[in-house]
PATISE-505246 format. One record per residue (C-alpha): x, y, z. Coordinates in pm, whole numbers, padded with zeros to 5 digits, always signed. Each point is the difference from the previous one (the first is absolute). Layout:
// residues N
XYZ...
// end
This chain:
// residues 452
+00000+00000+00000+00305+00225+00041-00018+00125-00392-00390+00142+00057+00042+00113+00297+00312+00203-00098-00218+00114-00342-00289+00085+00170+00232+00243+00316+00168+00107-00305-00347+00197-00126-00169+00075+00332+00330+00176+00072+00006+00223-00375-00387+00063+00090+00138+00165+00321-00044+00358-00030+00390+00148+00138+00045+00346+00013+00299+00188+00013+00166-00279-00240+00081-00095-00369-00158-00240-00208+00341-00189-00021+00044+00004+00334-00375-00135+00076+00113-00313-00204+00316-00042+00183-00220-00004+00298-00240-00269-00197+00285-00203-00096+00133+00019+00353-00261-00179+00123-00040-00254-00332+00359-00090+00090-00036-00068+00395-00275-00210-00049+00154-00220-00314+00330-00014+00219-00212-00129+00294-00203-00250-00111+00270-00136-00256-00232-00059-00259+00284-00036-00251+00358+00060+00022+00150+00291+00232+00241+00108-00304-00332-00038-00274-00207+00228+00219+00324+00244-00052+00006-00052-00373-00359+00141-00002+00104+00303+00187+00226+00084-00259-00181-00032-00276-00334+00109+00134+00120+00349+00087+00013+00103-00320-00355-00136-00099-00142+00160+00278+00220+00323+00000+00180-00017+00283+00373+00034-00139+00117-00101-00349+00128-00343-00047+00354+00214+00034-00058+00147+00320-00153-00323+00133+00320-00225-00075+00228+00271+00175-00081-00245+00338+00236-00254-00131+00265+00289-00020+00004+00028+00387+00326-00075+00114-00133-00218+00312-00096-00261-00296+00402-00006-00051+00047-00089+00354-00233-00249+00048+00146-00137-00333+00337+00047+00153-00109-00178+00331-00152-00286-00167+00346-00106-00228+00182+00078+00335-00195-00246+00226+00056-00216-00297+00374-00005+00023-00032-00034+00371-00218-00358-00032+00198-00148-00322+00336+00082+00160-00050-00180+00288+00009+00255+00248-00364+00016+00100+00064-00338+00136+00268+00070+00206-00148+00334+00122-00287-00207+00120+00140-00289+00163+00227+00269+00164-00278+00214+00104-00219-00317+00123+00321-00121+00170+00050+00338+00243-00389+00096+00020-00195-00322+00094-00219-00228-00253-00328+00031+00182-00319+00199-00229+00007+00308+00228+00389+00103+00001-00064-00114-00390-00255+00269-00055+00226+00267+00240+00310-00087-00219-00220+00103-00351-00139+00351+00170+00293+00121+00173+00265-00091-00231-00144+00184-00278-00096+00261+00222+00289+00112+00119+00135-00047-00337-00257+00249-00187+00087+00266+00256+00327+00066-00185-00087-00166-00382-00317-00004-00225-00247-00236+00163-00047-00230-00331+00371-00051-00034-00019-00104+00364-00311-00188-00083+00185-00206-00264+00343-00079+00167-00268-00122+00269-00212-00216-00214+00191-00272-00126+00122-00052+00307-00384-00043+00134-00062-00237-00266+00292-00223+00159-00124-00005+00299-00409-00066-00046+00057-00362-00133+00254-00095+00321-00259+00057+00220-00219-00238-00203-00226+00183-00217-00036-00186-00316-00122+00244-00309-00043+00355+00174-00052+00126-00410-00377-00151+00123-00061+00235+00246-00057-00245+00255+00249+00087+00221-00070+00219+00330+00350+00033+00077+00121+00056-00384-00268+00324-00004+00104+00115+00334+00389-00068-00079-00070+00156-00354-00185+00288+00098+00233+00075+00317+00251+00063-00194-00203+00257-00243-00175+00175+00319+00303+00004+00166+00187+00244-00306-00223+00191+00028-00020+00106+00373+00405-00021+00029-00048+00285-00253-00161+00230+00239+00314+00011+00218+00232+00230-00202-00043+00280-00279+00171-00186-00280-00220-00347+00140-00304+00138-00295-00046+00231-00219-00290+00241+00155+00216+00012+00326+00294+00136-00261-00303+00241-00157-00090+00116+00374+00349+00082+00144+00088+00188-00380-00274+00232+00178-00008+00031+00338+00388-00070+00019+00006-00257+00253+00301-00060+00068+00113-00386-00038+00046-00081+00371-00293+00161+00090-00191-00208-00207+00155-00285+00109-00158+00071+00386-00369-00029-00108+00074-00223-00281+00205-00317+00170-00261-00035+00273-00260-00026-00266+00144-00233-00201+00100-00230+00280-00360+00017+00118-00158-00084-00320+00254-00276-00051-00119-00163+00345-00374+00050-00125+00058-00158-00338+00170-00283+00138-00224-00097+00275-00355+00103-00240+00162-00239-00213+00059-00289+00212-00367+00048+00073-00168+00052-00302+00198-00259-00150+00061-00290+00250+00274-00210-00125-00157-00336-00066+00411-00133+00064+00185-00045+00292+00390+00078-00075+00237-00161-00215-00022-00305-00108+00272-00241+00229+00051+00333+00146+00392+00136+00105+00157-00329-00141-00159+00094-00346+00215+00335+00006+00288-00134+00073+00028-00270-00199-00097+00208-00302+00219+00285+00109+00270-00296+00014-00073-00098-00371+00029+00358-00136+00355-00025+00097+00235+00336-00075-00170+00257-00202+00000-00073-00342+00161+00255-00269-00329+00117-00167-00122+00076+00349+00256+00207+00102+00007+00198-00315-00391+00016+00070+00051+00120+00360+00259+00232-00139-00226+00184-00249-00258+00018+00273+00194+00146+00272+00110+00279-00258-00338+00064-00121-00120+00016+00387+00280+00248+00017-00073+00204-00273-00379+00009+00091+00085+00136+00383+00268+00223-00164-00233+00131-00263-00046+00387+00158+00410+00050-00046+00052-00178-00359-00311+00158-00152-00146-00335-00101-00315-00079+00029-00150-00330+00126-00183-00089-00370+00371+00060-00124+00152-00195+00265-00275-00311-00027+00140-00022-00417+00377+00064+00093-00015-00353+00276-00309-00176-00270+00283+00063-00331+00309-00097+00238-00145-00398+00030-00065-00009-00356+00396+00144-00060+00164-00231+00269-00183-00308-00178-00251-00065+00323-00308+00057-00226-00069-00056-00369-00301+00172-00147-00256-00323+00008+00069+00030+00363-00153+00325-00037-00260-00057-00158-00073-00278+00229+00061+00181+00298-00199+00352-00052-00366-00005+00010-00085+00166-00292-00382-00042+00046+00092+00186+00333+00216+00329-00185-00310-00012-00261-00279+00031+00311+00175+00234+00211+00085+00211-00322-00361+00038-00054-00084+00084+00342+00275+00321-00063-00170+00084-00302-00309+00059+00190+00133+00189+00276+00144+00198-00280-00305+00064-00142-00167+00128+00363+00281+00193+00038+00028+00166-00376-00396+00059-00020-00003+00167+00345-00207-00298+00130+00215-00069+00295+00054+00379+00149-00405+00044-00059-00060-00289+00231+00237+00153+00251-00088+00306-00039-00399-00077+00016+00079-00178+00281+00140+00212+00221-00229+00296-00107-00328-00211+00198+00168+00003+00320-00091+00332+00064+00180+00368+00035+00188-00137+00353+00037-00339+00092+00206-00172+00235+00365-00052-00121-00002-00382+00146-00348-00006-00258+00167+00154-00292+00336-00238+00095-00234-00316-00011-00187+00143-00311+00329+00019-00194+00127-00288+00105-00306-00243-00102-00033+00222-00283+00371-00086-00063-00020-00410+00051-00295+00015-00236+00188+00127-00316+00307-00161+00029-00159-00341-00028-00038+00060-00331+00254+00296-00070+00415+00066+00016+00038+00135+00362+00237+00219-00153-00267+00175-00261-00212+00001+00297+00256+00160+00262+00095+00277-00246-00359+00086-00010-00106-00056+00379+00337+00121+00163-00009+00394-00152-00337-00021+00110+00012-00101+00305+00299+00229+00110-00183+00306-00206-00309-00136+00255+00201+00048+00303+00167+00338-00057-00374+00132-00032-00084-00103+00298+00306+00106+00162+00133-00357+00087+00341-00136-00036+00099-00156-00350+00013-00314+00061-00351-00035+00198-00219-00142-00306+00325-00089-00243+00144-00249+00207-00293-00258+00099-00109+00062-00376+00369-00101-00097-00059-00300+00214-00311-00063-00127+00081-00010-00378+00193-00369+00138-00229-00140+00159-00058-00195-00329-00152-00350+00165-00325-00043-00154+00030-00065-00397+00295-00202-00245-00013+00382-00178+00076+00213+00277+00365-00070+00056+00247-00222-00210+00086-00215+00277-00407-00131+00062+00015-00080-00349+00326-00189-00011-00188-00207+00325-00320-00047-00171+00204-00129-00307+00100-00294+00186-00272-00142-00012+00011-00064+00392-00271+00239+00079-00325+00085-00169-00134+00469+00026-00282-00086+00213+00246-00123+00248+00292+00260-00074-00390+00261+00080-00053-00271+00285+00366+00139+00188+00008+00292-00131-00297+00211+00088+00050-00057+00378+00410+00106-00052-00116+00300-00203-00249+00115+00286+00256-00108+00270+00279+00221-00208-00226+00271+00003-00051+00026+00386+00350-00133+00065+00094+00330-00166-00212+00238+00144+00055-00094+00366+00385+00029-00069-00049+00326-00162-00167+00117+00324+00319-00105+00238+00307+00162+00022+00146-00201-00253-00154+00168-00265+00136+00339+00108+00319+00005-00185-00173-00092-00332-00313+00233+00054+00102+00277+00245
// end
């Protein structure tokens, strides 16, 4: 029923009178919402729903067929591209094994420390490098460790602990973002204007993240009870595999070697001028030059289906932003709460406001629009800069709900291990929980070096 139902919103939406607002940008709005609801109920798939996005934009004159396509110029396609062929390397070298037995070896091999392993690792990693690079370097080494604990096919979706494991490690990239200024783009976009300065940031931002991360993995271990108990034949499993792997092999430490420098050149971006879509190519071409990779391994190892969907889903957020769709929902918005509400009201109207769009939109379209506004918001009234701009920063991550709303949910739901009405199933309650999390922060003391 998911095609009829998306025609059908399509037209009640386009017989909507909306004032104030273009007819492009009405069908952006229409389109919006034909979108959401073919993404949701999967009626075909994800990357065919974003093959009619491109093509219907022209038909229906949203953007020409031009405009549309400039989506798949967005350099965060190049990254995830570049993340993919990476995490590749890392699995066919070898290393990905070893990382894992290692990891199992010094952690524990019970579900739980499992599931606390996949948030915090990439957590803490994300504060300092893109979250889908740490996402990917992450993710093969998941995939190692969801059959040892018994799970036979987790591509079936079957698997409590492979979604929770899976989706851990997604969720948890994205809340290790919130603890520095380079950890996402929108909190780059909201120190550029209120001049936070990085330590500051760091203050507020670290207790969040940590926080989050806890929340994450205990929802997780919740929502998803793992069906296994630890590894199978448990600490003598380890090490006798760790005892078979013998010395590191060549290809893995040329593999480690590339990684290490591309780690390096990620964290060391702000001094070399670099930037991380740059640096994601520079490590993916290095395999493929040191003889790690071939191209079939490519072309293996990248989701292309994936690149195509989430390409489409920046086309559209293109399109809201181009017509003027996006800053008249703000703006519309904002206008009903009246001539002086609360600030907490207008923080939690942004904020929701904020998670909304960027399920289906680049955070970093929507932060340029939402961060001048919000700081413009809080001079008016006479408030520090940072009052509205950083929880709206915060809020353009808090990407948990949809595949299309951040690369790293999509790279999750494309393995097969987890199905969107269970990514919506964790993911509303973490949005809401983010939401409050950050609010109540933003009222302590902590919140006084970024706000004032």
């Amino acid at each position: 029923m998911g095609m009829p139902l998306a025609i059908i919103a399509f037209i009640v939406i386009m017989l909507i009178p909306m004032q104030g607002l273009s007819y492009p940008g009405h069908a952006a709005i229409a389109l919006l919402v034909f979108a959401v609801i073919m993404w949701a109920t999967e009626t075909v798939h994800l990357a065919v729903t974003s093959l009619i996005i491109l093509f219907i934009q022209p038909i229906i004159g949203v953007e020409s067929f031009d405009s549309a396509v400039i989506g798949f110029a967005n350099p965060i396609i190049f990254l995830m591209i570049g993340g993919f062929i990476i995490a590749e390397a890392i699995r066919k070298s070898g290393l990905a094994t070893r990382l894992t037995y290692t990891m199992l070896n010094k952690f524990g091999t019970s579900p739980d420390r499992s599931i606390f392993v996949a948030v915090f690792s990439t957590g803490i990693l994300s504060a300092w490098i893109e979250n889908v690079v740490a996402f990917a370097m992450l993710l093969p080494i998941i995939k190692e460790i969801i059959p040892l604990m018994g799970v036979d096919d987790p591509e079936k979706g079957k698997s409590n602990f492979a979604k929770a494991m899976v989706l851990g490690a997604s969720y948890g990239s994205l809340a290790g973002g919130f603890g520095t200024e380079i950890g996402t783009a929108p909190n780059l976009m909201a120190a550029a204007y209120t001049h936070i300065p990085f330590a500051n940031w760091m203050v507020f931002g670290f207790p969040l993240a940590i926080i989050m991360m806890l929340i994450i993995w205990k929802l997780l271990s919740r929502v998803f009870k793992p069906e296994v108990s630890g590894i199978v034949g448990g600490n003598k499993t380890i090490s006798n595999k760790l005892e078979s792997l013998g010395p590191m092999k060549r290809v893995e430490k040329i593999s480690l070697g590339i990684l290490l420098f591309t780690i390096a050149l990620w964290v060391t971006a702000s001094w070399t001028g670099l930037n991380s879509y740059s640096v994601a190519l520079i490590g993916a071409v290095l395999f493929f030059v040191f003889k790690v990779l071939d191209w079939r391994d490519a072309q293996n190892g990248v989701d292309w289906g994936l690149i195509v969907f989430f390409g489409g889903a920046l086309s559209l957020g293109a399109a809201l932003l181009n017509t003027g769709a996006a800053e008249w929902l703000i703006t519309d918005i904002v206008s009903v709460l009246g001539s002086n509400p609360s600030t907490i009201l207008i923080m939690v109207v942004l904020m929701i406001i904020a998670v909304c769009i960027t399920q289906v939109m680049s955070n970093i379209a929507l932060a340029a629009i939402l961060v001048p506004l919000s700081v413009t918001l809080a001079q008016t009234q006479g408030l520090p800069v940072g009052q509205y701009a950083v929880p709206v920063a915060i809020a353009c991550s808090l990407s948990f709900m949809l595949p299309m709303a951040d690369p790293t949910v999509a790279m999750a739901y494309g393995t097969g291990y987890v199905k969107i009405k269970e990514i919506l199933k964790a993911g509303v309650p973490l949005i809401v929980i983010g939401i409050i999390i950050t609010i109540i922060l933003l009222l302590t003391p902590l919140a006084s070096p970024v706000i004032g």
